[in-house]
N, C-alpha and C positions, 0 to 999 in steps of 0.2 A: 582259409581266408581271414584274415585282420580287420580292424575297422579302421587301420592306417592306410588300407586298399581301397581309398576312397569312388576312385573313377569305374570302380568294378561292381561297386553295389546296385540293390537297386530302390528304387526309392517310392515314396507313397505320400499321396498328397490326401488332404481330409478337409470339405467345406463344411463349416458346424454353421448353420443358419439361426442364429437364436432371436429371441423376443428383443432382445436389445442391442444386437451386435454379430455381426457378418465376421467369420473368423476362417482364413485358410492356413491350416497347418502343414509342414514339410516333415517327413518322417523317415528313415532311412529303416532298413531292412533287419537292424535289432529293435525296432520301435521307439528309438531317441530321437528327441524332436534337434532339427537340424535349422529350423526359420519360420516364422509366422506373420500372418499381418490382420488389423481387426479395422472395423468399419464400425462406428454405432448409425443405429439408424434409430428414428422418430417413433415413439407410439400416441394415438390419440385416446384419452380415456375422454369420450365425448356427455357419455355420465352414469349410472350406475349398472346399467346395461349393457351399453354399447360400447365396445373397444376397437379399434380401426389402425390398422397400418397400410403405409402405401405399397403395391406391390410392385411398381416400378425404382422405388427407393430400393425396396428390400432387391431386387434384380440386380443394380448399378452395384450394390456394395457387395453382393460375393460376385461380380467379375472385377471390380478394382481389388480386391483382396488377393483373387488367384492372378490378376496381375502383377502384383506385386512380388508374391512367393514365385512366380514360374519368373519373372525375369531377373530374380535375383539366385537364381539356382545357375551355379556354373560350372558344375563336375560335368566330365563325359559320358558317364552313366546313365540312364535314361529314368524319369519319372513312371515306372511300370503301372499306377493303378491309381484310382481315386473312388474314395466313398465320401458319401452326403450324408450331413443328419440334420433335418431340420424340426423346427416346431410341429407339433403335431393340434391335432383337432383347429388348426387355421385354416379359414377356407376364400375364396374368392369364385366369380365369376366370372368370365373371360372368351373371344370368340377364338376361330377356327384358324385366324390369323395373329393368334396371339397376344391381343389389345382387352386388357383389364377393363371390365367393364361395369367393376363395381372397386369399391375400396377392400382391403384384406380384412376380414374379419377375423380377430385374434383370438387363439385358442381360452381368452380370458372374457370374451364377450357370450352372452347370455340372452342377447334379444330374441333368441326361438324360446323363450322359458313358457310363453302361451300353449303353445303347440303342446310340448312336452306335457304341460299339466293333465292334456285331453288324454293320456294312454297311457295311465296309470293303472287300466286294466291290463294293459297287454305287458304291462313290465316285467314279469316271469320269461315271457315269450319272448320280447327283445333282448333279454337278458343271455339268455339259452343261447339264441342263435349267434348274436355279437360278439358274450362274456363280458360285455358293460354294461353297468347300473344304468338304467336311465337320466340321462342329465344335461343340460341345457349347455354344457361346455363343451361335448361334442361336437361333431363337424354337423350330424343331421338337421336337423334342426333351422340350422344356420343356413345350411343349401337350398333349405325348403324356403326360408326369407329370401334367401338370393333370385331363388327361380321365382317369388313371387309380386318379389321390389323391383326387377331390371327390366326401365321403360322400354330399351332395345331389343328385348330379349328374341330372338328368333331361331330358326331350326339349325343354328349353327355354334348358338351358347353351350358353355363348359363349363360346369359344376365340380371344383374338384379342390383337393389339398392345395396347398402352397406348395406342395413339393411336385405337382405336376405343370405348374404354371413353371416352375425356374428350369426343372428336366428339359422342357419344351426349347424355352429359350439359349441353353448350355450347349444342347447336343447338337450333333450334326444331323443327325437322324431327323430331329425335332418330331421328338415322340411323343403322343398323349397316354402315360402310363402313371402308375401310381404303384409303390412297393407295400406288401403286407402288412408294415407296421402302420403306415401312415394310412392306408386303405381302414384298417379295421379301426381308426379313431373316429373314422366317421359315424360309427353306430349303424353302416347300411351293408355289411362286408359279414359273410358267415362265415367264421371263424373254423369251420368242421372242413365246410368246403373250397376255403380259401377262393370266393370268389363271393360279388355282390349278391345280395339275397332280396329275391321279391319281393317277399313278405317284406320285410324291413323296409325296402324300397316302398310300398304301397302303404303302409302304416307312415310314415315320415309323408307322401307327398312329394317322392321325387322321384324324375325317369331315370332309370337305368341309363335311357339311351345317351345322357351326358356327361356321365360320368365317365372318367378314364380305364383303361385296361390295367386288371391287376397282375403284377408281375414279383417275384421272390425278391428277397433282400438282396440277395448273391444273387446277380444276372449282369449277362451282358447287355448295360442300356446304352451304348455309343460312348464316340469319344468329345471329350470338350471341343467345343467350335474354336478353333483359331489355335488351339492349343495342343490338340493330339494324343490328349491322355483318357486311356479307356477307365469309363467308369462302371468299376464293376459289385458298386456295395452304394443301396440310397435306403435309411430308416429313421424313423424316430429319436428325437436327443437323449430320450430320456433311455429305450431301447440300446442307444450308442452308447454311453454313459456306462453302463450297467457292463457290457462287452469288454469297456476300457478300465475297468475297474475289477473286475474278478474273474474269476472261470467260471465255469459251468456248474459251480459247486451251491446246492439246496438250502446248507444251515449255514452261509453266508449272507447277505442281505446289504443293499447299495440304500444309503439316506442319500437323496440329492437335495442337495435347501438351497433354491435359490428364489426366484420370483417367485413359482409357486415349490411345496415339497411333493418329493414323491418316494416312497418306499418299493423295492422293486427285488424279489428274487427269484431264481428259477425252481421249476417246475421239474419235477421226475416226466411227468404227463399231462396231459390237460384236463383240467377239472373246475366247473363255473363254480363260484364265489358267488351268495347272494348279498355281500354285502362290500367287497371288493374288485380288483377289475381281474378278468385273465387278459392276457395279451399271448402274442408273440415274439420273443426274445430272437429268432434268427432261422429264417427260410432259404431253402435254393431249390433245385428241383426235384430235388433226390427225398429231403427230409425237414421236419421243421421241429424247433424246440418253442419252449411254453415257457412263461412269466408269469409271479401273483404281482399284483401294484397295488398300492394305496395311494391316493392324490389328497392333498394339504391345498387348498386353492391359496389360503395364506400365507405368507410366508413372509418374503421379499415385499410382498404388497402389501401386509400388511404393516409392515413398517412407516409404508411411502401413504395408508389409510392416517396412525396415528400421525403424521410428522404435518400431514393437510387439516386432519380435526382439530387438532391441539396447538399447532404452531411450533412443534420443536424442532428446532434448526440443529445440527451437526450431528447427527445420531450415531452414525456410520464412525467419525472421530471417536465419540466418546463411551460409544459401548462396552468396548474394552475395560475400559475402567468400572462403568456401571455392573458388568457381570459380579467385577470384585467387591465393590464396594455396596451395593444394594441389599440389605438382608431380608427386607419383607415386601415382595415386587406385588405391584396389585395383579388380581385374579382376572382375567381377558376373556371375554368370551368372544373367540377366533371365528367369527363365520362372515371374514370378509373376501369376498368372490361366493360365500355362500358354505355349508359344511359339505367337505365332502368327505370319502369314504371312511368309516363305515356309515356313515349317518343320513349324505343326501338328502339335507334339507335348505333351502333358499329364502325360507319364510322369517327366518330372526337375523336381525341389525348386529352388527356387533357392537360389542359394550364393554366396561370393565362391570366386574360383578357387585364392587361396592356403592356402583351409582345405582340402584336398584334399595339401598338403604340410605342413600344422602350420605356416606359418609367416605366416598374418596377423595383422595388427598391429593394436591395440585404439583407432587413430585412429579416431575418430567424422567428421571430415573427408573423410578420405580413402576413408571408406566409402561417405558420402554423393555425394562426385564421383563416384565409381567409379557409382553407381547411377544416374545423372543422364549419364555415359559408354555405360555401356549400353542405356539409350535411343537416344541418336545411332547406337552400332553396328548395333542392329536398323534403326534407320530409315536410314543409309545402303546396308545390305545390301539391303533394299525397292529403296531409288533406282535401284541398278545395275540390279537385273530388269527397273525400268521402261523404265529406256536402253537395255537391249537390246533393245525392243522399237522406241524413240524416242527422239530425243535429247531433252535436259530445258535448259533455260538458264537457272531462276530459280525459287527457293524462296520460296513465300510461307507465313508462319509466325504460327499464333495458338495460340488456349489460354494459361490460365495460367501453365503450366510458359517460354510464350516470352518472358515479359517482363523474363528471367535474360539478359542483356546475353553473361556467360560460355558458356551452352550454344548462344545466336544463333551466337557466332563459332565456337567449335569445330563447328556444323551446316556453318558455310562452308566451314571450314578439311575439314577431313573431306570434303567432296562435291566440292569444288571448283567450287560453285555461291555465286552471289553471291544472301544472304538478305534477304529483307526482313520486316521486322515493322511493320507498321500499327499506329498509338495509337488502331485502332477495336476496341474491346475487346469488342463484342457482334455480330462478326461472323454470327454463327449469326440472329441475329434481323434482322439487314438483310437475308441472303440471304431467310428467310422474306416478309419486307414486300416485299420488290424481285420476289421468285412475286408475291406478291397484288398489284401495283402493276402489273403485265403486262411484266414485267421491261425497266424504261426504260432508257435509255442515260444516263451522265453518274455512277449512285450509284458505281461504285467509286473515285472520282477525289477524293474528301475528304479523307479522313486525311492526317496528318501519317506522315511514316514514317519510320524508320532505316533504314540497310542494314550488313549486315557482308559486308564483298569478302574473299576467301578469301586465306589467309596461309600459308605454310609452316608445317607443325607435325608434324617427325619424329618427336617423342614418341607424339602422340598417333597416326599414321598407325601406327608402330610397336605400340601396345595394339590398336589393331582388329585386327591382323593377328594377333596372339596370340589376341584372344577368336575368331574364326573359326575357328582351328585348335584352339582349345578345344572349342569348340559342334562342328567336324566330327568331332574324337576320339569326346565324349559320344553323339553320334546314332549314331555309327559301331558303339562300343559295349554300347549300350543297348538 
């Protein structure tokens, strides 16, 4: 068969639900994207705490999105499958008939940070059972606010992902389930047993009895209402991402930089990380595979931090140019949403390091590199942990923030890993169609791609090693 045999193929649909944008992608049966459509939706950053989206907003735009790709699809062939990926650790409450009953609380909000401080004994223990650090960007936390802020609350509220509130409303079935990836970002899901864990539950403050039924990545969870297409793949973006981006292969490794970063590779087998996360990279009933992560809470935000602090307008424009033209970026210390992995700490502001001696400079450039620097230092710092676990030989690089040519090659130069960036810009929703397609052989081999080989750069080797010895003085300190 040709791919001039258009009306005989079959096809694969993929909703990616992100923090800023509703996306349904069309996908034919060699994994080339065939039509897409995007939605932005609203976020509330209400203030340094709390972050809020609406989940009726977030609802309307992936069905106008899969309206728009299913009624522009006009071969005779039929749309065989669809996989989900959305946000993970966002949570809401909700009742038994579907009515939002609090606001979405974004996997970037932090208002359980009380709670979490209380079981700092038990962090081994949660750790173990989960394979997540402790930490207030989790779904726990947040469920425990929900069940304990919603003035309606009665025997019929629903504590769960975002990804169980949109299932609900998609399917015909209108099931209360939640899949493994997004299950275990709640910090209440034992990872051994692939199902909710008391203890976790009882340590957090939350009933079991509200939460959704956990179900595998690969399952049959219905088909779209009004639409008829089975959906048989719902996980994590960051989980999708990683699937749409490489094989199964150990000494590969996915940088995603976008709002927040996160470092993601698979796993021979599972094994907890005391200073990183394990996850689950891809479950069904039969067998599951294993994920290391590291999460950057900075990234993307921290950009939208400096451009609110400081006042500087068009960054996104003139980055570009700033990579090339900047040679001495001030030194950032990135802990905006908080440090995370390896470090998991919430207690210091972020800063440049030279306001700490009076003596930074009022360049708007050199701020912005410097921020866009300390992204790479956190995520190099990530990399090594991972090598000492495995050796790594090849960085594969998406999100927005990668399509900066300047921060590709300093990821090289820094790691000493040879990068690559793929011109497939909707990695997250191939990996999703490539679950619902029963994960075929041949989608990752498309794209066009760049590579940057790693270059000598004293300078910059030189700033890491200052902001390390910064970041170990601060922790040491504080």
């Amino acid at each position: 068969m040709t791919k001039t045999q258009s009306t005989r193929m079959n096809y694969y649909l993929a909703i990616d639900q992100g923090t800023h944008a509703s996306r349904a992608i069309l996908f034919d049966e060699y994994g080339d994207v065939l039509s897409g459509a995007v939605c932005d939706i609203s976020l509330q950053r209400i203030d340094a705490q709390r972050v809020e989206q609406d989940a009726t907003e977030i609802l309307a735009s992936v069905r106008q999105v899969v309206a728009e790709v299913v009624a522009g699809f006009d071969a005779d062939s039929q749309i065989k499958a669809c996989g989900i990926a959305t946000q993970r650790s966002t949570m809401l409450a909700w009742n038994s008939a579907g009515e939002a009953c609090s606001a979405t609380l974004s996997w970037q909000d932090v208002r359980g940070s009380d709670l979490v401080d209380t079981l700092w004994l038990q962090q081994q223990m949660i750790q173990q059972i989960s394979g997540l650090p402790l930490s207030p960007h989790y779904g726990a936390s947040k469920l425990h606010w929900l069940q304990q802020h919603i003035s309606d609350a009665d025997a019929h509220l629903r504590l769960s992902p975002l990804v169980s509130y949109l299932l609900y409303h998609l399917l015909d079935t209108k099931p209360y389930v939640v899949d493994h990836c997004n299950a275990q970002r709640t910090q209440l899901f034992d990872i051994n047993r692939l199902n909710w864990s008391d203890a976790l539950c009882a340590n957090f403050g939350v009933s079991s009895q509200q939460l959704p039924l956990c179900v595998p990545v690969r399952h049959a969870y219905g088909d779209l209402e009004q639409h008829g297409i089975a959906v048989t793949a719902v996980t994590g973006d960051q989980n999708a991402a990683l699937c749409g981006m490489t094989t199964a292969q150990t000494e590969v490794a996915l940088v995603n930089l976008g709002t927040g970063a996160f470092v993601l590779r698979h796993m021979d087998d599972y094994r907890v990380s005391q200073q990183q996360l394990s996850g689950i990279a891809v479950s069904s009933m039969s067998e599951v595979s294993y994920v290391r992560e590291a999460t950057i809470n900075g990234a993307g935000s921290a950009l939208t931090w400096l451009a609110e602090r400081y006042g500087i307008t068009g960054i996104e424009q003139q980055l570009p140019n700033w990579l090339k033209a900047v040679k001495t970026p001030e030194i950032f210390f990135n802990s905006v949403g908080g440090l995370g992995s390896p470090w998991w700490r919430a207690d210091i502001d972020p800063h440049f390091i030279d306001e700490d001696t009076n003596t930074a400079r009022s360049d708007d450039g050199a701020r912005v590199v410097g921020v866009i620097e300390s992204i790479l230092f956190m995520v190099q710092s990530n990399l090594k942990l991972m090598q000492s676990e495995s050796a790594l030989s090849l960085l594969h690089v998406s999100g927005g923030l990668s399509k900066l040519d300047g921060l590709c090659q300093r990821l090289a130069d820094l790691s000493g890993l040879c990068v690559i960036r793929s011109d497939d810009s909707e990695a997250t929703a191939r990996g999703a169609a490539w679950l619902a397609a029963g994960c075929p052989h041949g989608w990752h081999q498309h794209a066009e791609i760049t590579q940057f080989r790693p270059q000598t750069d004293a300078a910059l080797q030189q700033r890491y090693l200052h902001f390390l010895d910064y970041l170990e003085r601060c922790l040491t300190h504080i």
